[in-house]
KESE-651005 format. One record per atom (N, C-alpha, C, O): x, y, z. Coordinates in steps of 0.02 Angstrom, whole numbers, padded with zeros to 5 digits, always signed. Example, Ala and Ser with C-alpha at 12.3 -4.5 7.8 and 13.67 -1.06 7.14 Angstrom:
+00660-00284+00390+00615-00225+00390+00660-00165+00390+00712-00166+00423+00642-00112+00354+00684-00053+00357+00645+00002+00394+00670+00057+00402
This chain:
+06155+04393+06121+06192+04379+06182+06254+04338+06164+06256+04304+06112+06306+04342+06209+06359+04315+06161+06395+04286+06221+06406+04327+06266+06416+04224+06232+06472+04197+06310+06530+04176+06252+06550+04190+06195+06541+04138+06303+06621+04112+06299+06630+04064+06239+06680+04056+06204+06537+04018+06232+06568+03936+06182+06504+03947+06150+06486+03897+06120+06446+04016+06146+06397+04023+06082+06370+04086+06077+06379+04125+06124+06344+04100+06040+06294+04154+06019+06236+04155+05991+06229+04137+05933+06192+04174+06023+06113+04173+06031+06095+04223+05977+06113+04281+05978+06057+04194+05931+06002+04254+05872+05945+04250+05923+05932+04203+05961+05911+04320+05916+05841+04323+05906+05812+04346+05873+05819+04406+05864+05761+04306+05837+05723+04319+05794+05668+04352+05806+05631+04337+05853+05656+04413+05753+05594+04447+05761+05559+04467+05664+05588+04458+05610+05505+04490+05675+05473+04482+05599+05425+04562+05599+05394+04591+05643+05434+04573+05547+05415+04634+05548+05315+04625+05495+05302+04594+05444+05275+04660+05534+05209+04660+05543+05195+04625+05449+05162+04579+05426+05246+04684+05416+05229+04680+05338+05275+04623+05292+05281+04626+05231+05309+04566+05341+05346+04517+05307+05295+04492+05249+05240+04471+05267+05310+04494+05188+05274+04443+05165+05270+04354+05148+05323+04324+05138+05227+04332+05147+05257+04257+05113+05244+04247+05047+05188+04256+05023+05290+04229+05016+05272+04239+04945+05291+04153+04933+05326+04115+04967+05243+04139+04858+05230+04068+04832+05305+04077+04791+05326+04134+04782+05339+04024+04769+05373+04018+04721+05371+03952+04702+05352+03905+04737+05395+03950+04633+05377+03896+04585+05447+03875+04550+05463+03817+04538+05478+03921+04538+05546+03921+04503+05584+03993+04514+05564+04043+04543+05657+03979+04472+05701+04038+04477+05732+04040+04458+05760+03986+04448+05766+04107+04426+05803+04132+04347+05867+04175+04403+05856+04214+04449+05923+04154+04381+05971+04223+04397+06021+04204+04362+06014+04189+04303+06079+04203+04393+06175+04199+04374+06191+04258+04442+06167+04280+04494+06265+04264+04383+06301+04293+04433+06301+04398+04407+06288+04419+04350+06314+04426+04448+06308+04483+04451+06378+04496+04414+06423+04455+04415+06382+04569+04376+06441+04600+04376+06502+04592+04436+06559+04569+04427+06475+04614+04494+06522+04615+04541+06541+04541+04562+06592+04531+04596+06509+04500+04548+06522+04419+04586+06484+04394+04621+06494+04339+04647+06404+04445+04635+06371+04409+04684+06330+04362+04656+06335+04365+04595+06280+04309+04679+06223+04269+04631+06149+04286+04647+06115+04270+04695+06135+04321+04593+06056+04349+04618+06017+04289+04586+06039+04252+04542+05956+04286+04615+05907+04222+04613+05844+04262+04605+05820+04294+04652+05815+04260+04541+05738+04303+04554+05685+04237+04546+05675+04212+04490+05659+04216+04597+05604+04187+04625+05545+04203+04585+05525+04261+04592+05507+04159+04538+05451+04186+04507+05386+04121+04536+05393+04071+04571+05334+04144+04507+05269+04088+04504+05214+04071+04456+05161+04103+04454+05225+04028+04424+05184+04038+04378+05104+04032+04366+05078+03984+04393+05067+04069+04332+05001+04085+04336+04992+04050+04254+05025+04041+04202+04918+04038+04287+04866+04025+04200+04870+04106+04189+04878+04143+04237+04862+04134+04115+04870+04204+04096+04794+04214+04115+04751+04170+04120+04789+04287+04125+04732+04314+04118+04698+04345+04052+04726+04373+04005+04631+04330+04061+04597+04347+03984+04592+04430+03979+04578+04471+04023+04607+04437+03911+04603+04518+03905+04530+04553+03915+04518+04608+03940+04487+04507+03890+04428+04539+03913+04367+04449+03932+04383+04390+03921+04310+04475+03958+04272+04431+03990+04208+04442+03939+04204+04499+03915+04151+04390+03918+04077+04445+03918+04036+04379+03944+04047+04318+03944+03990+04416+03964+03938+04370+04008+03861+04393+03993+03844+04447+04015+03826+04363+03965+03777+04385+03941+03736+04415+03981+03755+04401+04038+03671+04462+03984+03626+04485+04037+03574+04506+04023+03572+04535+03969+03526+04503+04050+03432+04511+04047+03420+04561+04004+03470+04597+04007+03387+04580+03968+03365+04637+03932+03324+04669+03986+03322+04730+03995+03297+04633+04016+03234+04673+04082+03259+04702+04126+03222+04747+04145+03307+04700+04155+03367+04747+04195+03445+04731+04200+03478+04758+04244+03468+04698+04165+03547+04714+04138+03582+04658+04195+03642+04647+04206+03503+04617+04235+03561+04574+04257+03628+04516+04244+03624+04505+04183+03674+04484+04265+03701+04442+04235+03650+04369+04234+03611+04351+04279+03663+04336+04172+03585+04290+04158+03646+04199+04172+03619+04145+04185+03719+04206+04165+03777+04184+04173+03843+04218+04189+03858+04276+04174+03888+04166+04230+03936+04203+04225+03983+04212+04179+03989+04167+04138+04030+04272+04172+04081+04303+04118+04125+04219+04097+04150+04174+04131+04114+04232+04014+04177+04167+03999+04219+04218+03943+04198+04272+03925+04268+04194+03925+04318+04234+03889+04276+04218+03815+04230+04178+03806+04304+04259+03770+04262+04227+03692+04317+04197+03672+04372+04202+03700+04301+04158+03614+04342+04108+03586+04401+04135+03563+04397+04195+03549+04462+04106+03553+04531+04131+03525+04564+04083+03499+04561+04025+03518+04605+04110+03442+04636+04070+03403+04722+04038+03434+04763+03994+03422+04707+04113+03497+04775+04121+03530+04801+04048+03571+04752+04019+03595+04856+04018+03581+04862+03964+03611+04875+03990+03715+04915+04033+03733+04845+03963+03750+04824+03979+03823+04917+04007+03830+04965+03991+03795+04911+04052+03891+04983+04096+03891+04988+04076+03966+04939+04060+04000+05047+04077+03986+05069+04073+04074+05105+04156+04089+05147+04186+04055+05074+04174+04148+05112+04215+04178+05166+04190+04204+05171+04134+04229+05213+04236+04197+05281+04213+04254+05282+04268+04291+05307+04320+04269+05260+04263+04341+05260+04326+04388+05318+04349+04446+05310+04321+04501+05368+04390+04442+05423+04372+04482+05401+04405+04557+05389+04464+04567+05399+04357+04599+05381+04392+04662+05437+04404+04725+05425+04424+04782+05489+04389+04702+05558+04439+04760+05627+04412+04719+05629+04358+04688+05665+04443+04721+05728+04447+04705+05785+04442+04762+05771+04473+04812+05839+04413+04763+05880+04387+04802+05967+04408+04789+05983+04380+04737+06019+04442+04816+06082+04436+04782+06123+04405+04875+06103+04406+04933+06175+04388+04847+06186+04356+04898+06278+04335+04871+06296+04331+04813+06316+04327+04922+06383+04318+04917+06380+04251+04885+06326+04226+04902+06422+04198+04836+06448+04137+04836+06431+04115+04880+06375+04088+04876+06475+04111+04958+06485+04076+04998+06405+04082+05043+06392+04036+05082+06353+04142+05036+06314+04129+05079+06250+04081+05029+06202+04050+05051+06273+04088+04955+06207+04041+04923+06235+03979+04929+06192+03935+04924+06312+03950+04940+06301+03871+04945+06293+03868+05012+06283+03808+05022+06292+03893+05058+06257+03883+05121+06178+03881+05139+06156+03850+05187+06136+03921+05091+06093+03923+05101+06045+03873+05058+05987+03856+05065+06097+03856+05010+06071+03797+04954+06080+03722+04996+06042+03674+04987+06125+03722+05032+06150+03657+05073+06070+03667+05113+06020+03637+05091+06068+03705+05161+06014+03718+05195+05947+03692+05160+05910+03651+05188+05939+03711+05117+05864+03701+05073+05873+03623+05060+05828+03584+05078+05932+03598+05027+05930+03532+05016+05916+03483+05078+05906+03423+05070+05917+03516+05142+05917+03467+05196+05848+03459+05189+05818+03406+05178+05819+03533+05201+05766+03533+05214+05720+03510+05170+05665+03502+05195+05727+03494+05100+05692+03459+05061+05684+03383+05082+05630+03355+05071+05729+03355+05109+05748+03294+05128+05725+03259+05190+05712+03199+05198+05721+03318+05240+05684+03302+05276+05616+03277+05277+05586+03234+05310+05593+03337+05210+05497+03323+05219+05492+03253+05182+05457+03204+05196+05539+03262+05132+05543+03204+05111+05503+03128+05131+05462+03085+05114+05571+03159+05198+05563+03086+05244+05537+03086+05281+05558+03045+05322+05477+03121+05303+05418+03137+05339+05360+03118+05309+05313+03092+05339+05362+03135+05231+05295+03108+05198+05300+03022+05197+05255+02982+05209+05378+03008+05178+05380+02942+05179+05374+02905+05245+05372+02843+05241+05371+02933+05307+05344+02897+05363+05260+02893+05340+05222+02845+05333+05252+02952+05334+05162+02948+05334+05139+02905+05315+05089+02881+05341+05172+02877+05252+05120+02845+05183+05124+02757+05255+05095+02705+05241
């Protein structure tokens, strides 16, 4: 809707929005000039395989699955879960934005305590 001295968004969300965790984020700038931001999260790695010992009398599990020993040192996933490109002018806007909003909770937790 649009008058004379504002203009009204309305917001709507589509059934399959997802929310995704993020932890950190890798980009620069694009060929053309834009700044893409890929949003990742990081995970403990997963074990390549599991064994869990089980009954000889019917194959139940007698414990649960632990990984076997490795010489390997523990690994992190970096899992990238959405990607972002965006004009200059709309990432320091949207970076200003985030910084408020960091600031705010900020100062919300620091009422709590």
């Amino acid at each position: 809707m649009v008058s004379s001295d504002h203009l009204s968004f309305m917001f709507t969300r589509a059934e399959e929005t997802p929310l995704l965790p993020a932890n950190g984020a890798w980009g620069g700038i694009t060929p053309d000039g834009m700044v893409s931001a890929w949003f990742f999260m990081d995970f403990p790695g997963l074990p390549l395989e599991l064994r869990a010992p089980v009954a000889e009398s019917d194959g139940a599990l007698v414990q649960l699955a632990s990984a076997p020993e490795s010489d390997e040192p523990p690994h992190i996933e970096r899992r990238v879960m959405c990607a972002l490109v965006m004009s200059p002018e709309k990432a320091r806007e949207i970076g200003a934005w985030l910084i408020q909003q960091a600031e705010e909770s900020d100062a919300r937790r620091e009422q709590r305590k």
